[in-house]
C-alpha positions as CSV (number, residue, x, y, z in Angstrom):
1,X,-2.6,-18.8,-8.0
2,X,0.5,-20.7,-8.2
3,X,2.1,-21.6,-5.1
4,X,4.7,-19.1,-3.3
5,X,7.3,-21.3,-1.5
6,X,10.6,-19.4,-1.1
7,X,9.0,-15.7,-1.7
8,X,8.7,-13.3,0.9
9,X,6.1,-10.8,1.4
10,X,5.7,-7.6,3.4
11,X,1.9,-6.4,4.1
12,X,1.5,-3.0,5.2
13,X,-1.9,-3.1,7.7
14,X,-1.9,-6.4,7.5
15,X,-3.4,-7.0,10.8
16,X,-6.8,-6.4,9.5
17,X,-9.2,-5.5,6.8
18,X,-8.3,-6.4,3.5
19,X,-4.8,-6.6,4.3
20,X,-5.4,-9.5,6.7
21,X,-6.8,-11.1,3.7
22,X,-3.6,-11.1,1.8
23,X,-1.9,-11.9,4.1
24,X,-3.8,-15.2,4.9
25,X,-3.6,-16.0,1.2
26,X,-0.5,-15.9,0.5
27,X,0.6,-17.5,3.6
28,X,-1.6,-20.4,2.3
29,X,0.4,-20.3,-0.9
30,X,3.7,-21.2,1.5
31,X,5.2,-17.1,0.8
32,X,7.2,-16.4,4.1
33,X,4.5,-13.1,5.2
34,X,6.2,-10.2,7.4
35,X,3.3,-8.1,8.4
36,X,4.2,-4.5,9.4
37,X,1.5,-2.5,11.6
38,X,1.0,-0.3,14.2
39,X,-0.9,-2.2,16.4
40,X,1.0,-5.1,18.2
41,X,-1.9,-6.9,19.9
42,X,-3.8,-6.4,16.6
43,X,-0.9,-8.0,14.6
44,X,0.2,-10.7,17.0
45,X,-3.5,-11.6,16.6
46,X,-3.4,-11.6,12.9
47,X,-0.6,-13.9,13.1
48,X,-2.0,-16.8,15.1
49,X,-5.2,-16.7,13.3
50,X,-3.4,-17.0,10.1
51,X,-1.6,-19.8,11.8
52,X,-4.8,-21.5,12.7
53,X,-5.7,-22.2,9.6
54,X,-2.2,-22.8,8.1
55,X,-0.5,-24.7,10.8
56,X,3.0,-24.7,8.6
57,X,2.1,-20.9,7.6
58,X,5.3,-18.8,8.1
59,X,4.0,-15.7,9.1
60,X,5.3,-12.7,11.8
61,X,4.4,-9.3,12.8
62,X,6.7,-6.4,13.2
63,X,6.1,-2.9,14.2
64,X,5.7,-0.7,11.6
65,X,4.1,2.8,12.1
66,X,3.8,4.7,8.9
67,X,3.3,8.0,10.4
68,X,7.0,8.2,12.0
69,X,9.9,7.8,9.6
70,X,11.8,6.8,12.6
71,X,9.8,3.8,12.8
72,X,10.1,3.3,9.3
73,X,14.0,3.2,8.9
74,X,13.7,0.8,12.2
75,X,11.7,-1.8,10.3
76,X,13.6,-1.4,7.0
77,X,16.8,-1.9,9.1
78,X,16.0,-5.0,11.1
79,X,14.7,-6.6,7.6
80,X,17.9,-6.1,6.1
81,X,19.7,-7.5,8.8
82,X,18.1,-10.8,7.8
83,X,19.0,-10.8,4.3
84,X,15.9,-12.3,3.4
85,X,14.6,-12.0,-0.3
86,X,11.8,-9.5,-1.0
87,X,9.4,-10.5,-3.6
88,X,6.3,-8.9,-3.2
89,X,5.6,-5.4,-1.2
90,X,2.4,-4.6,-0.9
91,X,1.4,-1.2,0.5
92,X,-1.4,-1.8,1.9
93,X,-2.2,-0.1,5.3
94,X,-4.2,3.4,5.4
95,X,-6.2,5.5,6.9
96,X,-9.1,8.1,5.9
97,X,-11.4,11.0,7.0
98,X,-9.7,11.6,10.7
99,X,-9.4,14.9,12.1
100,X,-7.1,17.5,11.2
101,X,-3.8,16.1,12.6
102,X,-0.2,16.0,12.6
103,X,2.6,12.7,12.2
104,X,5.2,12.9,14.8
105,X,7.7,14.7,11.8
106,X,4.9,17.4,10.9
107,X,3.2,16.3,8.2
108,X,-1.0,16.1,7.8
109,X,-1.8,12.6,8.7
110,X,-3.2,11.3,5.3
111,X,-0.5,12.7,3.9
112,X,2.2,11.4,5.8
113,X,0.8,8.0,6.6
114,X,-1.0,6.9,3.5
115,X,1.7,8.2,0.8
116,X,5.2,9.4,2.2
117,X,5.1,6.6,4.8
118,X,5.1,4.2,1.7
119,X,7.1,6.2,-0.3
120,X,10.0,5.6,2.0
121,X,9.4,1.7,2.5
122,X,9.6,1.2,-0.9
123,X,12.4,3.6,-1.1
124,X,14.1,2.0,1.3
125,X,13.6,-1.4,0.0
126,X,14.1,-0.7,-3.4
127,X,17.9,-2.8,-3.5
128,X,16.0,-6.2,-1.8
129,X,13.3,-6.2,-4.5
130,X,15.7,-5.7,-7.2
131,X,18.0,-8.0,-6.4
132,X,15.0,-10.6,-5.5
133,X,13.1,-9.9,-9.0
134,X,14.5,-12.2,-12.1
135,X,13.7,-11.3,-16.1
136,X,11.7,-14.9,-15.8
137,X,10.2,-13.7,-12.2
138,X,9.8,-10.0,-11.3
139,X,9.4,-8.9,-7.7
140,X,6.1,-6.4,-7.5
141,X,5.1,-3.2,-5.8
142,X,1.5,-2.9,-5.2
143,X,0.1,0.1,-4.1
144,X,-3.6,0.2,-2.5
145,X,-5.0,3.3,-3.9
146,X,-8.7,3.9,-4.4
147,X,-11.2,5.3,-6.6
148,X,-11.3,8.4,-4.8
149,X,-8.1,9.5,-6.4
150,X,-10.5,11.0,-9.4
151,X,-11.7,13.2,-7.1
152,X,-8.4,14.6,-5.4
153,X,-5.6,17.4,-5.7
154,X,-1.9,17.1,-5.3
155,X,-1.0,21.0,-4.1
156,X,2.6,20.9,-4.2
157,X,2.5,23.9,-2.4
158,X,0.5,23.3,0.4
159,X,1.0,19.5,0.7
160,X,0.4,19.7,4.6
161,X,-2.9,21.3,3.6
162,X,-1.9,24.1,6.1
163,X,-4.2,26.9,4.0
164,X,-7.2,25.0,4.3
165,X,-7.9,21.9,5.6
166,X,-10.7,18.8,4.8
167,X,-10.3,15.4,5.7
168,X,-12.2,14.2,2.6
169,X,-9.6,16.1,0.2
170,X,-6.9,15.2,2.5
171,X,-8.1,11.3,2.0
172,X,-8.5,11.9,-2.1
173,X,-4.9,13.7,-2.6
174,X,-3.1,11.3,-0.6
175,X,-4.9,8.2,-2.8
176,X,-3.9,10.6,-5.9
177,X,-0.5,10.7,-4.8
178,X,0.1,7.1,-4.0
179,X,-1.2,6.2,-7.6
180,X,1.3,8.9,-9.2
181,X,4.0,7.6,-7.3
182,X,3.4,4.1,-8.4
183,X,2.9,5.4,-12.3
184,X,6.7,7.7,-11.8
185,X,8.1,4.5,-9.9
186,X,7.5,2.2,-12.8
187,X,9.0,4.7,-15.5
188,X,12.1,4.4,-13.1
189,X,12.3,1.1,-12.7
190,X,11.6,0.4,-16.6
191,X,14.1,3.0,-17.7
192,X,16.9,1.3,-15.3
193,X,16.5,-2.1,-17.0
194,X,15.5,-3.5,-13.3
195,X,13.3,-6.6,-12.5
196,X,10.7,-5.1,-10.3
197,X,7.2,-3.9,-11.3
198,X,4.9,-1.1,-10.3
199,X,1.2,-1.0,-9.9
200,X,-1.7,0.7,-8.4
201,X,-5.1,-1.0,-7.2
202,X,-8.4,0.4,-6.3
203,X,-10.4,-2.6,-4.1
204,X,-13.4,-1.2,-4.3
205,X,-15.9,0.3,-1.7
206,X,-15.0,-2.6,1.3
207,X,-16.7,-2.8,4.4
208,X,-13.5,-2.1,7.1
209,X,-12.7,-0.4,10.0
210,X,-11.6,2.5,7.4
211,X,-14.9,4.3,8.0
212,X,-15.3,4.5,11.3
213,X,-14.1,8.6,11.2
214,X,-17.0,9.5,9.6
215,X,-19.9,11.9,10.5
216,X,-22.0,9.8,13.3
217,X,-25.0,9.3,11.3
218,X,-23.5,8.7,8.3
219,X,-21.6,5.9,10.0
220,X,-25.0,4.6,10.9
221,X,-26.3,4.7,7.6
222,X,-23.2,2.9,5.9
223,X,-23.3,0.3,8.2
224,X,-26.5,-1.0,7.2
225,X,-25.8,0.0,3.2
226,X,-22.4,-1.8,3.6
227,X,-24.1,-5.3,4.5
228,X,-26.1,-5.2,1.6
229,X,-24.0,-2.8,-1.1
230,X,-20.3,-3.0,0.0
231,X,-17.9,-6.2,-0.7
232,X,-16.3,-8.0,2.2
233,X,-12.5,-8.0,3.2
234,X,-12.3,-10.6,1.2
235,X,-13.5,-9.4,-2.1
236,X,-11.6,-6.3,-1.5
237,X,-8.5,-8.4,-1.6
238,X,-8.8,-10.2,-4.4
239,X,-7.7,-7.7,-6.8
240,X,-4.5,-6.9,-4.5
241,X,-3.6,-10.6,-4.9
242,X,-4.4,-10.5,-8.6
243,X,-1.7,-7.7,-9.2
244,X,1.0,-9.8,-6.4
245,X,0.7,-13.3,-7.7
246,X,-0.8,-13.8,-11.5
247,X,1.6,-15.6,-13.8
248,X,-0.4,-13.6,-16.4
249,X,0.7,-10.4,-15.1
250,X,4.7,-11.0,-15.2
251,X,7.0,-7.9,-15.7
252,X,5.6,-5.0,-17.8
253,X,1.9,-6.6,-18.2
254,X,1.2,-5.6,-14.5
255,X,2.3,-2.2,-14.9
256,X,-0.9,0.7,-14.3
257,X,-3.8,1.1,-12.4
258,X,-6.2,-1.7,-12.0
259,X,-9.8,-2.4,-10.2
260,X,-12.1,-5.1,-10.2
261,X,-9.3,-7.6,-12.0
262,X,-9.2,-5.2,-15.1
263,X,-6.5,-2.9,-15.8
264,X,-8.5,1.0,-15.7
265,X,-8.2,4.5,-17.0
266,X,-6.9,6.9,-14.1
267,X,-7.6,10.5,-13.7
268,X,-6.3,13.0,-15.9
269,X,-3.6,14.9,-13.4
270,X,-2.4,11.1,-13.4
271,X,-0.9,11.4,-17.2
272,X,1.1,14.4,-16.4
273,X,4.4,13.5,-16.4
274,X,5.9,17.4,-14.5
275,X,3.5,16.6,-11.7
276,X,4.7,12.7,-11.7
277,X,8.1,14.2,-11.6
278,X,7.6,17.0,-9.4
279,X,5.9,15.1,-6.9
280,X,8.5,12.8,-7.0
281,X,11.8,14.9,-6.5
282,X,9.8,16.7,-3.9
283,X,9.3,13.4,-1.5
284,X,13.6,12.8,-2.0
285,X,13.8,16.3,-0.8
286,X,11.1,15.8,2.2
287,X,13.0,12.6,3.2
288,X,16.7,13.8,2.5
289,X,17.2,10.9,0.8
290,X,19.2,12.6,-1.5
């Protein structure tokens, strides 16, 4: 990948886990990394282990909790304060198969954290990437969905899940909706003429801390299949760094849903452009951001 020097990126989760990864990558390409994450030993961590092995690396954490839009508005604000560029936003971080639960604003936690939360960062951010993106050079959204989305439900009705709740659908309609958004928010972004692009990645089945909700014995059991049958953090990333950075990918050509460095077919609630729609007016009325 071509080198980054001047570019600034923001990685959602990038503490750990695959979104460590990017961020170490594209630190090593000389792109100024903001990191964004819950956890501030876990980041500040992140941060000088990055810097240990890329001792000019600009890189820096900031507090970023997904599940409070509070929090959210916080980080957006003291980025913009900076008036740094914003070439790359990567929406990484995530979580899947907790108990039932609630963010601090009421909604269900996959829900809240893995799609609304990034729904309003990019929202949010929207003016920096467009005004950072050239027709040569376009700035890029990349959304870290999953395979799982095939198996998932967007209930516009009950998006809290309040009628009936399961961690596993929970985990699969928030991955659905993550990937919709990023299909509605390139049709926006193409119809307006602006240089940013849109795209959605599955990273495969990756051996992270993402599991560790899981049934007891089943956690058991996928530790020992993920050593032989899962890939690394590293693998995982590769993709997600694919879709950020490849020359080959510029503007349009990124656009969609990709895995395994090939763009892929999606599910079929994904072509349906009322339920793109719907699900999109409905998160500007959630957020009042309208």
């Amino acid at each position: 990948m071509p080198r980054q020097e001047g570019k600034v990126a923001i990685v959602t989760g990038g503490g750990r886990g695959i979104g460590f990864e990017v961020a170490l990558h594209l630190a090593g390409l000389g792109a100024h990394v903001i990191i964004g994450g819950r956890d501030e030993h876990e980041g500040l961590d992140a941060v000088a282990r990055i810097r240990e092995e890329h001792r000019e690396a600009k890189v820096e954490f900031h507090s970023l909790d997904l599940g409070s839009l509070q929090s959210l508005r916080h980080f957006v604000q003291g980025f913009k304060k900076r008036h740094l560029p914003l070439n790359i936003l990567i929406n990484n971080a995530g979580i899947m198969l907790v108990p039932e639960g609630r963010t601090e604003d009421g909604y269900e936690l996959h829900f809240g954290v893995n799609y609304l939360g990034h729904f309003l960062l990019t929202w949010l951010l929207l003016d920096d990437l467009k005004r950072s993106g050239t027709s040569e050079c376009f700035s890029r959204v990349v959304n870290v969905s999953s395979s799982a989305h095939r198996i998932g439900e967007i209930k516009l009705n009950d998006l809290n899940s309040s009628e009936y709740y399961s961690s596993h659908a929970a985990y699969c309609g928030s991955k659905l909706a993550l990937l919709v958004f990023s299909l509605q928010l390139q049709q926006e972004l193409r119809a307006g003429g602006f240089p940013v692009s849109s795209c959605a990645v599955d990273p495969g089945m990756v051996h992270t801390a993402l599991y560790r909700h899981i049934w007891a014995p089943l956690r058991l059991a996928q530790g020992v299949m993920a050593q032989l049958l899962f890939w690394t953090p590293k693998e995982g990333a590769a993709t997600v760094l694919f879709t950020s950075l490849s020359p080959a990918l510029e503007g349009k050509r990124v656009e969609g849903y990709w895995a395994n460095g090939r763009r892929q077919m999606t599910s079929p609630a994904t072509f349906d452009p009322q339920l793109q729609l719907s699900l999109w007016e409905t998160s500007i009325r959630l957020l009042a951001l309208q």
